[in-house]
C-alpha positions as semicolon CSV with decimal commas, in nm:
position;residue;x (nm);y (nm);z (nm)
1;X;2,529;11,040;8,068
2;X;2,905;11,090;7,931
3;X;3,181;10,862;8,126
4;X;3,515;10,880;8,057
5;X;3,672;10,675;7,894
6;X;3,852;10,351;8,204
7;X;4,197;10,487;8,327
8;X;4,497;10,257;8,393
9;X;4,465;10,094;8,735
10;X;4,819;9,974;8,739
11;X;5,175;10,168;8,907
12;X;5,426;10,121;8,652
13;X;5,654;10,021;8,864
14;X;5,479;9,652;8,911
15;X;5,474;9,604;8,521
16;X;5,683;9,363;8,331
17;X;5,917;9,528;8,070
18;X;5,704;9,475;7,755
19;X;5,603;9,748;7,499
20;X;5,278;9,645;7,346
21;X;5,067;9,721;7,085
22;X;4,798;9,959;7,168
23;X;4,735;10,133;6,898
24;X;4,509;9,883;6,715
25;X;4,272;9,885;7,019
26;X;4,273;10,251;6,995
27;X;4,188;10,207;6,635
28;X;3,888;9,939;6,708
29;X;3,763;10,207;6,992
30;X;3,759;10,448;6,752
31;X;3,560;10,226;6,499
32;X;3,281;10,133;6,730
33;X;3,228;10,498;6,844
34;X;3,166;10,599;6,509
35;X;2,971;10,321;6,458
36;X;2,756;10,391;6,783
37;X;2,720;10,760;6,663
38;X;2,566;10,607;6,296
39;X;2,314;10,393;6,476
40;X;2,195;10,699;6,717
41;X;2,110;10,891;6,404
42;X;1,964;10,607;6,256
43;X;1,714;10,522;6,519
44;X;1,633;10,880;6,571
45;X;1,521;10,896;6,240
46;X;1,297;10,588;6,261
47;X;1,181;10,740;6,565
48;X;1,058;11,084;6,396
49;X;0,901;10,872;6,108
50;X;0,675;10,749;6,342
51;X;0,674;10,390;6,288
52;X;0,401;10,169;6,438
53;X;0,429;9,848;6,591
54;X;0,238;9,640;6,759
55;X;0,243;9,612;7,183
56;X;0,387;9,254;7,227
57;X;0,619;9,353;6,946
58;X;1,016;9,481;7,007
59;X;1,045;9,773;6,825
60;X;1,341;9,902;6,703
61;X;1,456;10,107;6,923
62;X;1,438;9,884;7,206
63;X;1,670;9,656;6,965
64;X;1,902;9,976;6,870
65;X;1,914;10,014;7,289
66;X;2,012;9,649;7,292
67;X;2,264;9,683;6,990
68;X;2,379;10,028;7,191
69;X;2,431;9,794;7,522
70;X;2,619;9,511;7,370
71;X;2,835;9,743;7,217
72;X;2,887;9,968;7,510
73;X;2,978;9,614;7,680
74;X;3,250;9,553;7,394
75;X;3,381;9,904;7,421
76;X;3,466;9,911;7,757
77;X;3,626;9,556;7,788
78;X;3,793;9,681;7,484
79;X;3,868;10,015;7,707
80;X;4,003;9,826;7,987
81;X;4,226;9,594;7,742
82;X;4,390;9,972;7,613
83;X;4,439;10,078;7,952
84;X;4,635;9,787;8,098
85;X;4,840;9,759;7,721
86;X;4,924;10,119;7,815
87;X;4,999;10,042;8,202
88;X;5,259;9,813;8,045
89;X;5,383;10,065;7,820
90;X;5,379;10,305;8,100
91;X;5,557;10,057;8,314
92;X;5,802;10,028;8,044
93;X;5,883;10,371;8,002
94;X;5,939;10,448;8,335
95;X;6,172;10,141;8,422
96;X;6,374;10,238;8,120
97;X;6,459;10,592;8,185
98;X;6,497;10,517;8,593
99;X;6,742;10,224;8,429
100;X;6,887;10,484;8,195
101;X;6,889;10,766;8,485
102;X;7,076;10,519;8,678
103;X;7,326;10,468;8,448
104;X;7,370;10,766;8,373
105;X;7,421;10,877;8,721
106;X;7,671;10,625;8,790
107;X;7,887;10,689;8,475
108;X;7,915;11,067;8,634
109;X;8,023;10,917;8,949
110;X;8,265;10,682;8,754
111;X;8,415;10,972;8,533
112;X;8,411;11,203;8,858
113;X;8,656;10,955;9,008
114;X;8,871;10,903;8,686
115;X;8,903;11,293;8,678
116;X;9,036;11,352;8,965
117;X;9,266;11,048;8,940
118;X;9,385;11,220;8,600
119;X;9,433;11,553;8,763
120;X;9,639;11,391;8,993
121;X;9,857;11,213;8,767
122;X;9,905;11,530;8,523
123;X;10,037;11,677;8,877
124;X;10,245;11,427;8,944
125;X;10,373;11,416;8,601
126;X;10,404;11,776;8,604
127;X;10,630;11,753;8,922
128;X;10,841;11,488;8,790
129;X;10,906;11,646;8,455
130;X;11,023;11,937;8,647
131;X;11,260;11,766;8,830
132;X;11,399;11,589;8,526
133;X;11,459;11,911;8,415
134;X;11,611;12,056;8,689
135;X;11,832;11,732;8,713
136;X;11,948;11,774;8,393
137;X;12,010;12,066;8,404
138;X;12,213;12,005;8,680
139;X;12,414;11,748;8,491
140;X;12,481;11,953;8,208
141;X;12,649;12,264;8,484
142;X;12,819;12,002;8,665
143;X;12,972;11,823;8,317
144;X;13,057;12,188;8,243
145;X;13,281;12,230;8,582
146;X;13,442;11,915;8,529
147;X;13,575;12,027;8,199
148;X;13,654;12,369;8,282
149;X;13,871;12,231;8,590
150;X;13,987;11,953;8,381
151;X;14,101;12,225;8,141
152;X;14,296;12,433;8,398
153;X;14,420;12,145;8,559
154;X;14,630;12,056;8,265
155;X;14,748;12,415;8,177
156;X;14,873;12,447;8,528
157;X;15,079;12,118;8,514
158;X;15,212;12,232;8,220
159;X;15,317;12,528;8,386
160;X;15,404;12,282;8,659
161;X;15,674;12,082;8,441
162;X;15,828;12,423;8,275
163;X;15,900;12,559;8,611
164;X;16,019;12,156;8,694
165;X;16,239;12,172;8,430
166;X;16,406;12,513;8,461
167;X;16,478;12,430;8,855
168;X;16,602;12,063;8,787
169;X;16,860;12,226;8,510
170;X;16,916;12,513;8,775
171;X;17,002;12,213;9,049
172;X;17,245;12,020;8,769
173;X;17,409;12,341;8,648
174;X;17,520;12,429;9,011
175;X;17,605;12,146;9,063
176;X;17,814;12,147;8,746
177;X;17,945;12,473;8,869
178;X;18,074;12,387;9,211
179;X;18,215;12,103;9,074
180;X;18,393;12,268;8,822
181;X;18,489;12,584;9,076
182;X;18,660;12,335;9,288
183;X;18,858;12,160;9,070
184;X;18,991;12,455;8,924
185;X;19,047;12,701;9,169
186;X;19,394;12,469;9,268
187;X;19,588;12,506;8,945
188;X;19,463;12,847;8,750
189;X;19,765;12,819;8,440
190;X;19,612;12,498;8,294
191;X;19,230;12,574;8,381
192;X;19,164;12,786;8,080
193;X;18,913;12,552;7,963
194;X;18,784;12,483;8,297
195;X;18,755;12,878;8,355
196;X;18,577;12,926;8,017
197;X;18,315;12,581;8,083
198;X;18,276;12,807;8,450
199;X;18,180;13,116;8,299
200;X;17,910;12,954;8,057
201;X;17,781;12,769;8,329
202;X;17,771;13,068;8,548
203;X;17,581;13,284;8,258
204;X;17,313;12,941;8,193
205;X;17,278;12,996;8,549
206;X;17,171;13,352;8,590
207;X;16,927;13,278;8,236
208;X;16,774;12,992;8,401
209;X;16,748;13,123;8,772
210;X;16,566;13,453;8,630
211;X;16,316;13,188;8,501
212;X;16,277;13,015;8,824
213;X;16,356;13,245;9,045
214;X;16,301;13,598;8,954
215;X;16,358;13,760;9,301
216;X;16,741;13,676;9,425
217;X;16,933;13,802;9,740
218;X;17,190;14,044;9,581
219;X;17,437;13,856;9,724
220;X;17,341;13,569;9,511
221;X;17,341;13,738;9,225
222;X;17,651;13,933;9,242
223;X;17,827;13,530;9,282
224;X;17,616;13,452;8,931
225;X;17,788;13,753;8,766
226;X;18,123;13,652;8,925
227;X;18,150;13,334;8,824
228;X;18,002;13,420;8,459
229;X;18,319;13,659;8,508
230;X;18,566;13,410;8,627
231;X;18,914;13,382;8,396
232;X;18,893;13,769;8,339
233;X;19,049;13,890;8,681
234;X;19,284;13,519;8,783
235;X;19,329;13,757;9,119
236;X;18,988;13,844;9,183
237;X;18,841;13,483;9,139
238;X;19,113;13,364;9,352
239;X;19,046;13,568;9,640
240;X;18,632;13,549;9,588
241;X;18,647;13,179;9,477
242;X;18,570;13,049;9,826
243;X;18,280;13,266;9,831
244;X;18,147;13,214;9,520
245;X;18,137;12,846;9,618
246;X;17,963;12,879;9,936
247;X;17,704;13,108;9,747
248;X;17,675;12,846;9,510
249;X;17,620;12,545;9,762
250;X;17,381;12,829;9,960
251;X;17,172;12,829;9,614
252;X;17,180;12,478;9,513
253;X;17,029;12,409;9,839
254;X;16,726;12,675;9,778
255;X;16,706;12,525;9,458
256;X;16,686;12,151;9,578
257;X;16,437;12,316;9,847
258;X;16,197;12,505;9,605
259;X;16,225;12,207;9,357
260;X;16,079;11,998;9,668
261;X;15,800;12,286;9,715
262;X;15,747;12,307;9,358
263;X;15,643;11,927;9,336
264;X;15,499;11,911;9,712
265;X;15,252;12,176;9,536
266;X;15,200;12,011;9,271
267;X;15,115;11,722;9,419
268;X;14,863;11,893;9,650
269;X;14,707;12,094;9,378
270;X;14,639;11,762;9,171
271;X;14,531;11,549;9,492
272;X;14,261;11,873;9,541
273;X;14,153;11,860;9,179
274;X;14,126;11,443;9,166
275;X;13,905;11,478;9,529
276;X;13,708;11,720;9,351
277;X;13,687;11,582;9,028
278;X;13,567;11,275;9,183
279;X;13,299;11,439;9,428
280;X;13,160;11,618;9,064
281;X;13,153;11,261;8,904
282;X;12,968;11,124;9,170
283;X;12,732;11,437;9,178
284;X;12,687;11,352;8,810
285;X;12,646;10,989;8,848
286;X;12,392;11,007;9,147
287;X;12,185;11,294;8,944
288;X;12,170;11,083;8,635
289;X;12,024;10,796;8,878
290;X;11,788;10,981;9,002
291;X;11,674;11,217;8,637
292;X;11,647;10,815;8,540
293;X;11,422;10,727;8,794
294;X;11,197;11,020;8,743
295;X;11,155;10,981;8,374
296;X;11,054;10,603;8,471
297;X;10,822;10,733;8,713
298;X;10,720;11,031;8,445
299;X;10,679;10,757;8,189
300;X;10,453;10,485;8,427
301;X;10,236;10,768;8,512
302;X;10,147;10,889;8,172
303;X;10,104;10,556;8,080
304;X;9,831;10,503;8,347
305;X;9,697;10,890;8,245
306;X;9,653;10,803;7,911
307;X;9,473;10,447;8,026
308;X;9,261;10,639;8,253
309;X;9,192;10,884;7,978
310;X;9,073;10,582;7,722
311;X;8,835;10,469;8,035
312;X;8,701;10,826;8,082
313;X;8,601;10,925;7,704
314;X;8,433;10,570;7,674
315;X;8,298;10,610;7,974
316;X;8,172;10,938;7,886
317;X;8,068;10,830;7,525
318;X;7,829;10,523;7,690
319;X;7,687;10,821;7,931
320;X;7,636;11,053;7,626
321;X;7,438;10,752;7,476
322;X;7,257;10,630;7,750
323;X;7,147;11,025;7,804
324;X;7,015;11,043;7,424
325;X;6,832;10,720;7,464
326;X;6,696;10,851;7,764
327;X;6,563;11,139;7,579
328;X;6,420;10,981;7,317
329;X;6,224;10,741;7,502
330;X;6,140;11,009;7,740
331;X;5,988;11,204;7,438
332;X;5,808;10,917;7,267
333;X;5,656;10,798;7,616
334;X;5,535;11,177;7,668
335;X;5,394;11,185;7,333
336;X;5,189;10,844;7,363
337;X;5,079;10,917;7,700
338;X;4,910;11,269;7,556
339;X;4,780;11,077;7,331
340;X;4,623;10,831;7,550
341;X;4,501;11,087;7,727
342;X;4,326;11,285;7,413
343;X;4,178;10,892;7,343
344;X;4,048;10,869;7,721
345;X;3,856;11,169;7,681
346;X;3,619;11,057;7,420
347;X;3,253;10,993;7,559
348;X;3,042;10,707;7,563
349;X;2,683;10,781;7,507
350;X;2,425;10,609;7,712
């Protein structure tokens, strides 16, 4: 009768973590079935030799079949001894991969997480470098207006204090010029140098009122070339002196009035520009608070991105190990267990 050779009785779930030697029982196994196999052809041949014995005697094949028993005994003790080494082994296998498996599994759930928490923070990042950029570039057009108004500002107040000066020495010249008309129109034989200081006055007047005023009343003008005329005709300026006088005072008002306007505007126009100047600053000033608050925020957040990224690649490199370990031992188990298997199948002869 062939029996196979005793299986492991054992889950491996209720065996302790140990990894055994079995392959010296497997060895010793080995040895006695060999040795069983040399005695079978040994007593056979004593058997076909025909050997006599006596009745009351044991013959030797009744001592072979004793041998054959004991050792049968010893093999399958020895047997069972394999079977629950390799329920151990087996035991230890499979609590090592479900350990690694485990593992394994949770390290995909950790680096799951830490993904998505870096996806999210290269958004965020992404978002906030953007606005930096759109801040600054904000700054950099705002800067630009400041300058370029800056820049105008001063070319019209230049223009501003030309146009100042050529009505304040319009205002002091008519002035001059009344003044002058009135103290000489009394006594015309000794105001030869009074007539001559009129005339100059009168032509710095029409030069400096075509600066300042380029569009006069005719009637305002024809006084200007009088009085630039006065001396020539002592008859003519007498009768027109009262007129040229009253055109004169008629001027030196508009003058006095358009030197008002003239720095009323002024004054407006740079009030507007300061208002706005100041608005732009502020524009600039609250950007740059906020394009510095983003690049903190940009900054924290790559910070923590680049943690999380150190947690994910050793988290990934522990996985990676954990999954060839697995494999390995997975291998070797499968390989021992086939051959366990191949050693369970050899018979035992009765």
């Amino acid at each position: 009768q062939v029996q196979p050779h005793a299986q492991h009785s054992r889950s491996a779930a209720a065996c302790p973590i140990v990894l055994l030697p079995y392959t010296a029982a497997m060895s010793a196994a080995c040895s006695l079935r060999l040795l069983l196999v040399g005695i079978i052809a040994t007593v056979s041949s004593a058997s076909l030799r025909g050997t006599t014995s006596s009745s009351n005697a044991v013959t030797p094949v009744e001592k072979v079949i004793e041998l054959l028993k004991g050792l049968q005994a010893q093999l399958e003790a020895e047997s069972k001894e394999e079977a629950e080494q390799y329920d151990k082994y087996a035991c230890f296998c499979k609590e090592q991969i479900d350990e690694k498996l485990y593992a394994i599994e949770k390290s995909a759930a950790k680096i799951e997480k830490l993904t998505a928490k870096i996806d999210k923070l290269s958004d965020d990042i992404a978002a906030g470098s953007a606005q930096v950029s759109k801040l600054s570039k904000q700054i950099s057009e705002t800067e630009d207006k400041i300058k370029k108004a800056a820049d105008k500002r001063a070319k019209d107040h230049e223009k501003f204090e030309v146009k100042e000066s050529d009505l304040v020495d319009a205002v002091d010249a008519l002035k001059r010029a009344i003044e002058a008309m009135e103290d000489s129109k009394d006594d015309m034989k000794d105001a030869k140098t009074d007539l001559l200081q009129i005339r100059t006055l009168g032509a710095s007047l029409m030069e400096t009122m075509s600066r300042s005023m380029p569009t006069m009343p005719e009637k305002q003008v024809r006084a200007l070339t009088a009085l630039a005329q006065v001396g020539q005709k002592p008859t003519t300026y007498e009768y027109h002196s009262n007129d040229i006088i009253g055109t004169l005072k008629d001027l030196l008002k508009t003058f006095k009035k358009n030197l008002k306007e003239h720095r009323e505007q002024e004054f407006e126009a740079n009030s507007a520009f300061e208002k706005r100047d100041l608005n732009m600053k502020n524009e600039v000033k609250f950007a740059t608070e906020d394009k510095d608050e983003a690049e903190k925020i940009v900054e924290y957040k790559t910070e923590q991105k680049e943690g999380l990224t150190g947690d994910k690649d050793k988290e990934t490199s522990e996985m990676n190990a954990d999954t060839e370990f697995q494999n390995v031992l997975k291998n070797e188990c499968e390989e021992k267990a086939k051959l366990f298997d191949q050693r369970s199948t050899v018979p035992i002869v009765e």
